[in-house]
N, C-alpha and C positions, 0 to 999 in steps of 0.2 A: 364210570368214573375211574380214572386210572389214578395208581397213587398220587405221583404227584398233583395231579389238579384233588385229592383228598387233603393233601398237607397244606394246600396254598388256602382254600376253603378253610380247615381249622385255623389258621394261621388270623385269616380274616377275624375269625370269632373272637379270637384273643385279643387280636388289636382292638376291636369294636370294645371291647372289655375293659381291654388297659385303658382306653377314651373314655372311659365313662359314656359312652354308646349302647349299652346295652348292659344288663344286669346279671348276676350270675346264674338264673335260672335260666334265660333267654340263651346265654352262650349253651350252657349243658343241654336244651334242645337244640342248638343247631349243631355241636360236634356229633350229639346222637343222630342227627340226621345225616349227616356226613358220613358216620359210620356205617349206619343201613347199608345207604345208597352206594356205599363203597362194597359194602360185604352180597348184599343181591347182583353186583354188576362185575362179581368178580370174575374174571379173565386167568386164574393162573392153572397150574399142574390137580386136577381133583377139581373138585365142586365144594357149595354151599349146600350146608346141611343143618336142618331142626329137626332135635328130640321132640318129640309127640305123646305122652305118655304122663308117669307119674310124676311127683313133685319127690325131689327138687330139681332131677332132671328138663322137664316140661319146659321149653321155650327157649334151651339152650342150642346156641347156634356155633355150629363150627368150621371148619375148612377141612376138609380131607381128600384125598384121592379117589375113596368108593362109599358105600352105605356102611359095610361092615366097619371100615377104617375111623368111620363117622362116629360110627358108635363106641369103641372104643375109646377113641378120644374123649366123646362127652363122658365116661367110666372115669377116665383118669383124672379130667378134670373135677368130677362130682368127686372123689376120693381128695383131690387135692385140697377142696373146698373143706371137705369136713375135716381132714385133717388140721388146716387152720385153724379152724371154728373152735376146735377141742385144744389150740395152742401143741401138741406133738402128733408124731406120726400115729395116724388112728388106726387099727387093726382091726376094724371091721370092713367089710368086702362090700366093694364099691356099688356093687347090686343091691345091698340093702341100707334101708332107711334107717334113718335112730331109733326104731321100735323094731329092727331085724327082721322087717318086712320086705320082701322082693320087692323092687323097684321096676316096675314094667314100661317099656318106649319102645317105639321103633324111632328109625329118624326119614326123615322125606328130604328130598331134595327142593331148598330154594329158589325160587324164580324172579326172573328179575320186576317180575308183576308184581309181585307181592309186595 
């Protein structure tokens, strides 16, 4: 699925939505479904990539160029998550959990099977 036939698909959801067609759970499964299918079918620079591993990284999916790049990026994003979470920039290292426990993953590359 290339973006636009992704954007024209969510667009769908919404209008079915704003119709009174469908309910707000029903749209939140089909944009998620929208999105899968967009992020397993992706076509651009780098691959689809999920962290495999401990929580809270575990199930995170990303876009990057390689495996390494993949990982990194799920780092920064799990860093940026907890920094949120704690409302300021959090100074603990993006390796580890809120009990300063390493955080273990590898990432694999997604298929469009999956």
């Amino acid at each position: 699925m290339d973006r636009i036939s992704a954007i024209r698909n969510v667009e769908d959801a919404l209008r079915a939505f704003e119709n009174g067609e469908a309910d707000l759970a029903d749209t939140e499964r089909r944009v998620a479904a929208v999105l899968r299918t967009y992020a397993t079918e992706f076509d651009g620079d780098g691959g689809v990539f999920r962290a495999v591993g401990d929580e809270p990284v575990d199930g995170r999916v990303v876009v990057a160029p390689s495996a390494p790049a993949a990982r990194e990026r799920v780092l920064a994003l799990s860093k940026a998550d907890a920094s949120d979470a704690e409302g300021s920039d959090s100074s603990n290292s993006p390796t580890n959990d809120e009990n300063g426990s390493v955080i273990e993953f590898e990432v694999e590359r997604v298929t469009e099977s999956e």
